[in-house]
C-alpha positions as CSV (number, residue, x, y, z in Angstrom):
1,X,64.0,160.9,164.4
2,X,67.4,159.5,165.2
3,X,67.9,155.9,165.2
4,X,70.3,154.5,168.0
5,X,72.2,151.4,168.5
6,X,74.3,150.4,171.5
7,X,76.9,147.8,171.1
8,X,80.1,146.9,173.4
9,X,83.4,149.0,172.6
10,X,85.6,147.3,170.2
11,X,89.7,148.6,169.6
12,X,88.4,150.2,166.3
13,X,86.6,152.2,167.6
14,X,89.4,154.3,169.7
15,X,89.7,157.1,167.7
16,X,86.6,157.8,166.2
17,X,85.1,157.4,169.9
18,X,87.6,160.1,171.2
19,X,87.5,162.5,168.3
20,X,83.5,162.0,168.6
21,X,83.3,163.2,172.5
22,X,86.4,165.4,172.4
23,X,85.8,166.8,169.2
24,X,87.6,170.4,169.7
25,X,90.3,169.9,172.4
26,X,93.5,167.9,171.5
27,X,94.6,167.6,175.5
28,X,91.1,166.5,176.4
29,X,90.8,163.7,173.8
30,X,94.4,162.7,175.3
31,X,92.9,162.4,178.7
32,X,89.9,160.4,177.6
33,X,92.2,157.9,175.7
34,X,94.3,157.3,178.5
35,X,91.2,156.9,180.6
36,X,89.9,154.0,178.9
37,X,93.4,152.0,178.0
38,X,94.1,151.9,182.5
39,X,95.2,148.3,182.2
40,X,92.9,147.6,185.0
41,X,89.3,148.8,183.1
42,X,88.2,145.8,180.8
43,X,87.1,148.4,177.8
44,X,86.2,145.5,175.4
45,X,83.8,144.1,178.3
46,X,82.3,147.3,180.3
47,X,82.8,150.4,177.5
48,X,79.1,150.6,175.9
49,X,79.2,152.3,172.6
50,X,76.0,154.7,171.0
51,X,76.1,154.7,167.3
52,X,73.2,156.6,164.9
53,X,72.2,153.4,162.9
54,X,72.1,155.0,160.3
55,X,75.8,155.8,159.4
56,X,77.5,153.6,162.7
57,X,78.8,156.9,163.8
58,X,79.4,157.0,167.3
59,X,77.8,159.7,169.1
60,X,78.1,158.4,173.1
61,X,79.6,156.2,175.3
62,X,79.2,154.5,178.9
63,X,82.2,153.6,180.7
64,X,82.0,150.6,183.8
65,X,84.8,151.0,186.1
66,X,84.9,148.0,188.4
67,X,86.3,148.5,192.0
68,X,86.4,144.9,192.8
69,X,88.6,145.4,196.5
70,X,85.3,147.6,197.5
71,X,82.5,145.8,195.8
72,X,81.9,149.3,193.7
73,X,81.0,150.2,190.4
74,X,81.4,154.0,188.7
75,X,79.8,155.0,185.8
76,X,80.9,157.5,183.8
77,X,80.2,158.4,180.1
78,X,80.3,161.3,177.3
79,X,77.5,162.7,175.0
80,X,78.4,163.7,171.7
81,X,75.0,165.0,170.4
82,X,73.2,167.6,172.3
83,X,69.9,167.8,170.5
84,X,69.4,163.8,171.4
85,X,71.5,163.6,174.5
86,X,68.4,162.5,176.8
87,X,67.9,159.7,174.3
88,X,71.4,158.4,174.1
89,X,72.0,158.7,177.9
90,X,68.7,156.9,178.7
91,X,69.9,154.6,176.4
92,X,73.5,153.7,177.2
93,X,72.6,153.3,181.3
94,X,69.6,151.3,180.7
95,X,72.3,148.8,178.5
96,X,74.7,149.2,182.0
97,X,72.2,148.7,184.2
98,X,70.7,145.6,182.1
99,X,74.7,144.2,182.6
100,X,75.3,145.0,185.9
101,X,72.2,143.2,187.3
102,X,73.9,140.1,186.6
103,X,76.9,141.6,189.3
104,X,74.8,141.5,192.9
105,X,75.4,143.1,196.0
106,X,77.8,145.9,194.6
107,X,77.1,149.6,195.2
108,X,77.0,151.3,191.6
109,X,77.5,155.1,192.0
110,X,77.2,157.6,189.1
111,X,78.8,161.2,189.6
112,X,76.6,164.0,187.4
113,X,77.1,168.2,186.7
114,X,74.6,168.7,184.4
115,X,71.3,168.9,186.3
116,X,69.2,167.8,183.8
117,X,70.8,164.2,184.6
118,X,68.9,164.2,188.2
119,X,65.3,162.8,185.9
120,X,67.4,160.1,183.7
121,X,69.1,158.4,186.8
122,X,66.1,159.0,189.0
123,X,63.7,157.4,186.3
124,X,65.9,154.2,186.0
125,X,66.4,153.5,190.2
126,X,69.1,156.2,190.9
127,X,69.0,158.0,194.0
128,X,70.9,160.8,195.0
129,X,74.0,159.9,198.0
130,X,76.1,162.7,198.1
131,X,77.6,166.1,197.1
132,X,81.3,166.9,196.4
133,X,82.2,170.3,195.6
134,X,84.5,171.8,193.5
135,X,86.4,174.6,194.8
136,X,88.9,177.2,193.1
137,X,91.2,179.5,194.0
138,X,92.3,182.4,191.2
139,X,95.6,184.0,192.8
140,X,99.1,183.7,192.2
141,X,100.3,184.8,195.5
142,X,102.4,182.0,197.2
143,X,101.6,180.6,200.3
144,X,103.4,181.7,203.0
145,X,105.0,177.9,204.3
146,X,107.0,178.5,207.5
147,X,108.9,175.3,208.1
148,X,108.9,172.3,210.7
149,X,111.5,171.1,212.1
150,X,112.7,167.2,211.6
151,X,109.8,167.4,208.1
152,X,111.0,167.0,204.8
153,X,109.1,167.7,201.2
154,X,110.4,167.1,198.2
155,X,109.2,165.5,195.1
156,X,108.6,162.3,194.3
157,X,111.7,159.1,193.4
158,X,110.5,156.4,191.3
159,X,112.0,154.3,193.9
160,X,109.2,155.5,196.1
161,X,106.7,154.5,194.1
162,X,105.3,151.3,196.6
163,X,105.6,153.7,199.6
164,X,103.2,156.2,197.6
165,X,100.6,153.6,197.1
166,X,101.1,152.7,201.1
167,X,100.6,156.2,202.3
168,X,97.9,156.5,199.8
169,X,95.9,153.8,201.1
170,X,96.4,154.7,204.7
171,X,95.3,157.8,204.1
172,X,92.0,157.3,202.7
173,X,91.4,153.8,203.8
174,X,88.0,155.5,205.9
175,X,87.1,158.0,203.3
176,X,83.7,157.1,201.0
177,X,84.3,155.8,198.0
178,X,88.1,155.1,197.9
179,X,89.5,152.0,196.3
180,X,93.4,150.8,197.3
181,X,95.7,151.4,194.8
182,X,98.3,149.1,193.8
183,X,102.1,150.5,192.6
184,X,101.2,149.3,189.3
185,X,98.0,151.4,189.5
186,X,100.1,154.3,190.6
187,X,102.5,153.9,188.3
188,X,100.5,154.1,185.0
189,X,98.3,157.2,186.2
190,X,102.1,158.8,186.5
191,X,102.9,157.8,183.1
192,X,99.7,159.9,182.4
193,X,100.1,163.3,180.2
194,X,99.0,166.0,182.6
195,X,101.0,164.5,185.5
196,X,104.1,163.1,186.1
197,X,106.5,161.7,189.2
198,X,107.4,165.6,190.1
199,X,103.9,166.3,190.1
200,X,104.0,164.4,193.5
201,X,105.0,166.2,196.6
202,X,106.4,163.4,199.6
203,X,106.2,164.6,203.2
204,X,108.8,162.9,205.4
205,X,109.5,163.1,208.8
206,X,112.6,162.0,209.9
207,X,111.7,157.9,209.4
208,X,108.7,157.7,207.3
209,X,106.8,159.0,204.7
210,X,103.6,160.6,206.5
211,X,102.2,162.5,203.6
212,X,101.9,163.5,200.4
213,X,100.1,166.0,197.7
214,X,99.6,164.8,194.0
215,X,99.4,167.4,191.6
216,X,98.1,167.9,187.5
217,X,98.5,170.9,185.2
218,X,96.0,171.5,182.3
219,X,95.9,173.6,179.2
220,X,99.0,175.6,177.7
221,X,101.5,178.1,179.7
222,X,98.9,180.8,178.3
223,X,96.3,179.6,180.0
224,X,97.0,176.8,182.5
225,X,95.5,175.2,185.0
226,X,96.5,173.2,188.5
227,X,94.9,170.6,190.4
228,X,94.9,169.4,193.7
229,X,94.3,165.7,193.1
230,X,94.5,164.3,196.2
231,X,96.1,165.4,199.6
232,X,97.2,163.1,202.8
233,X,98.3,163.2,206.0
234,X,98.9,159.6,207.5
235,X,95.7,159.2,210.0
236,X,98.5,159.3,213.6
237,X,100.2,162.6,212.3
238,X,96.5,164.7,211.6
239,X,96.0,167.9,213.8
240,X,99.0,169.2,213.5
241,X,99.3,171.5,210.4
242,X,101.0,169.3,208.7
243,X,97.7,169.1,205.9
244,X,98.2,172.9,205.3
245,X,102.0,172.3,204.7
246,X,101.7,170.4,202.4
247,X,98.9,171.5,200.5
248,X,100.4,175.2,200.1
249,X,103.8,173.4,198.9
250,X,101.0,171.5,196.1
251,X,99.4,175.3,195.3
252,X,102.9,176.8,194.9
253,X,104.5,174.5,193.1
254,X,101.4,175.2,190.6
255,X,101.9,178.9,190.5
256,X,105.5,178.2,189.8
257,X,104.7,176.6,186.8
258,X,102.9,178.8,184.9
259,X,99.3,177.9,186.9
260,X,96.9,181.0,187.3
261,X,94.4,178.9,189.2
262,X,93.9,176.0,191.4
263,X,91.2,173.7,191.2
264,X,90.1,170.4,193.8
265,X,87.3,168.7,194.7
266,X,85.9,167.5,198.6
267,X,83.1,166.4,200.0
268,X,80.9,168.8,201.5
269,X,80.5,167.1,204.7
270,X,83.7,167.5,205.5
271,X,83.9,170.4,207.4
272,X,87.3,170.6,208.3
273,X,88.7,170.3,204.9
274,X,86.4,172.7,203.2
275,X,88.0,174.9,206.1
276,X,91.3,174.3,205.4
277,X,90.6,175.2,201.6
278,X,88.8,178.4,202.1
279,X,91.3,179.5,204.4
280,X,93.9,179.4,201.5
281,X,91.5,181.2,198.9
282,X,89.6,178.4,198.0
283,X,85.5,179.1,197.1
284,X,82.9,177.1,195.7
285,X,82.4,176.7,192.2
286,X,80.4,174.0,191.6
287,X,78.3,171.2,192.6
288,X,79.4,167.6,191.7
289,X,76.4,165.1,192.5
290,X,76.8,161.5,193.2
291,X,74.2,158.9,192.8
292,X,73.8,155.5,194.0
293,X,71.5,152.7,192.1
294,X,69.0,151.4,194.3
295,X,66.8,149.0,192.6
């Protein structure tokens, strides 16, 4: 029987902990690295390492992302053994959920795709809140834009930057589960390897910026993959196309690099999004559930 220890991150333990999760994929241990250095996630406080006591070697982890501006915590975290992984997870969220009792009257949500998940988080005072979906679209037909008059798109300036994180925030300043972003914020996750300032479409009308689509790109020009990571319309300019504009400039400026599909994600209560989406070729692929802890 495996003997586990759990123990706060320390910088040491960078590699091994990527190499450990992310043992086979170069671009996903990349991701993960970049995920735990954001400037703004104190790794050395709210990173909770697994280790097999017997050799120290790391085998998961439990990542605390603090969303002070909303009073919201996510957790998110890897498993490298499969043969243990009920042990380790159980482990590494009762360790979170030990440290985040001393943090009241925040909402700590935990986002799961494995279904066998639902009993750990349920056993420990998680209930379920809501389901996203993931949604992708396999065709490399372009989208047929027609233009409008007096609106502009073009990729992203580094001069733009601040009004990126404006728009941003206006645009998702009602949705569940969004936290501001400062221009620092939204500069480092530029600076990030799957993404980049021409990754970002602007919309522009003939004063303003009113909208914008932020695009990633995965994997090698073999097989490669887009994203839709998050699409705006400022909330005075909605109803007017504008969404679907944008969004097939995001898909085809995938396609034209090399993308043969195009993946996002949305909540499945919102209808008019979902219809948006399946309207371009767009269907369900999976379910992403979100859990809130109650206790």
């Amino acid at each position: 029987m495996i003997h586990l220890n759990f123990r706060l991150f320390n910088t040491s333990d960078l590699l091994n902990l990527i190499s450990a999760i992310e043992p086979c994929n170069s671009e996903a241990r990349q991701i993960l690295k970049e995920k735990l250095l954001q400037p703004w996630v104190d790794v050395h406080e709210n990173c909770i390492v697994a280790t097999e006591n017997e050799t120290n070697k790391i085998i998961g982890y439990l990542l605390i992302i603090e969303e002070n501006p909303i009073d919201r915590v996510i957790i998110e975290y890897g498993i490298a053994r499969e043969l243990e992984y009920d042990a380790i997870l159980s482990g590494l969220l009762d360790v979170a959920i030990m440290k985040l009792n001393t943090k009241k009257n925040r909402n700590v949500h935990c986002c799961i795709s494995r279904e066998s998940d639902r009993n750990i988080l349920s056993s420990i005072g998680f209930e379920f809140n809501r389901t996203y979906w993931k949604l992708n679209r396999e065709d490399t037909n372009y989208i047929d834009i027609t233009d409008v008059e007096g609106i502009r798109i073009s990729s992203c300036r580094e001069d733009e930057i601040d009004n990126l994180a404006h728009i941003q925030n206006a645009c998702f300043s009602s949705s569940w589960g969004f936290c501001p972003n400062t221009p620092d914020q939204i500069r480092y996750k530029l600076s990030m390897s799957n993404t980049s300032l021409g990754n970002v479409l602007i919309m522009q009308d003939r004063e303003n910026i009113i909208g914008y689509c932020w695009t990633y790109e995965y994997g090698e020009a073999v097989d490669k993959s887009g994203a839709i990571s998050m699409i705006g319309i400022h909330p005075e300019k909605r109803g007017t196309g504008l969404s679907k504009l944008i969004l097939g400039c995001g898909i085809n400026k995938l396609i034209k690099s090399g993308c043969s599909n195009v993946f996002l994600e949305v909540d499945s209560g919102n209808t008019p999004a979902i219809k948006l989406y399946t309207s371009l070729g767009f269907v369900k692929q999976q379910d992403l559930i979100w859990y809130e802890y109650v206790n």
